[in-house]
C-alpha positions in Angstrom: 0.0 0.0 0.0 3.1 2.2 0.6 4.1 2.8 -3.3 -0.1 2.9 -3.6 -0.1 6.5 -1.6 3.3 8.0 -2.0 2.0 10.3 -4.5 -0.3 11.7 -1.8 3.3 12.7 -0.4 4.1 15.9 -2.1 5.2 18.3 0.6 8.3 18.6 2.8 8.0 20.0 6.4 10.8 21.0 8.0 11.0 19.3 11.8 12.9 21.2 15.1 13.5 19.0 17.8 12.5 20.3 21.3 16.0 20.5 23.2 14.9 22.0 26.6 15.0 25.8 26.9 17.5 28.8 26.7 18.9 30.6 29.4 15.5 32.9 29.3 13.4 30.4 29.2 12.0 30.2 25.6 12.1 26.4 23.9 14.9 25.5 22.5 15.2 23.9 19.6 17.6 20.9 17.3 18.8 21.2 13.8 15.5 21.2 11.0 15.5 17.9 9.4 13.6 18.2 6.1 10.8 15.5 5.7 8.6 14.6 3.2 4.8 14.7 4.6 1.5 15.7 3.5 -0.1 18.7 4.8 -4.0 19.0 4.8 -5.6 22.5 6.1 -8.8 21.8 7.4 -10.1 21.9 11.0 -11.1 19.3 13.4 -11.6 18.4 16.7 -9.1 16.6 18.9 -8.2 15.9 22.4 -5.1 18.0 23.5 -2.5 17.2 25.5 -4.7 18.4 28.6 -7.5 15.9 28.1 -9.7 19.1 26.7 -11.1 19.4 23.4 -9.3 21.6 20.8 -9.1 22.8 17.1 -6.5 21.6 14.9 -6.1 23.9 11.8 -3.9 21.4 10.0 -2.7 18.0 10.2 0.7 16.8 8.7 0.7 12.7 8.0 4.3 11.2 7.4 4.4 7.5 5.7 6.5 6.3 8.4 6.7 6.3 12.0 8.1 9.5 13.0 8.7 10.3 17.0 7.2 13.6 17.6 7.5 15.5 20.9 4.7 17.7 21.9 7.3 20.3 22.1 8.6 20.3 18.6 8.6 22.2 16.0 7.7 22.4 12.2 7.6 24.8 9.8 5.0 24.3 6.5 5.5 24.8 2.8 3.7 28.3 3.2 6.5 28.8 5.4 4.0 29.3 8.6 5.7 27.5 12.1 3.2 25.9 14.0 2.3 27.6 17.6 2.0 23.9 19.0 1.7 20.3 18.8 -2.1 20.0 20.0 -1.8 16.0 19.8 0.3 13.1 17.6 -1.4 10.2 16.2 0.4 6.6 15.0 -1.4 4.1 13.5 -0.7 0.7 11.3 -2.3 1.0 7.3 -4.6 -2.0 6.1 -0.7 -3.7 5.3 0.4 -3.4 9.0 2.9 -0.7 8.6 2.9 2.6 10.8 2.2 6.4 9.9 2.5 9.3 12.0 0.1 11.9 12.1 0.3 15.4 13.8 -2.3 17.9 14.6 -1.6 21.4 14.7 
């Protein structure tokens, strides 16, 4: 199903670890590692890292299992960064395999 879908693939994110936080307290943040993702705009309802119900303006699916921290990251091919990681999401395809995908 992999080579099925990896048309649907046709953006590239760019992903910033969460290293902890400066000396003033803002995040920190790794090197960007460029991945290849899709990015769909559209809202929907999740629950957030707090157990409450919130608003995701975007979700970014990658074809593989990807380890995402709350805390991370990403900027978007309309070069927008995200404000926060409202909630991550793995799951296997009909073939077994994991994908990873992030609401923000």
């Amino acid at each position: 199903m992999r080579d099925e879908l990896s048309n649907l693939f046709t953006d590239s994110v760019l992903h910033e670890p969460a290293t902890g936080y400066d000396l003033y307290g803002n995040p920190a943040y790794g090197p960007a590692v460029a991945r290849v993702a899709r990015v769909i705009r559209r809202q929907r309802s999740v629950v957030g890292k707090s157990g409450d119900v919130v608003v995701s303006r975007a979700q970014v699916w990658f074809r593989d299992a990807v380890t995402i921290d709350l805390g991370d990251r990403f900027t978007l091919p309309d070069g927008t960064t995200n404000a926060a990681i409202l909630a991550v999401d793995g799951s296997p395809d009909d073939s077994g395999e994991l994908y990873t995908k992030v609401y923000l």
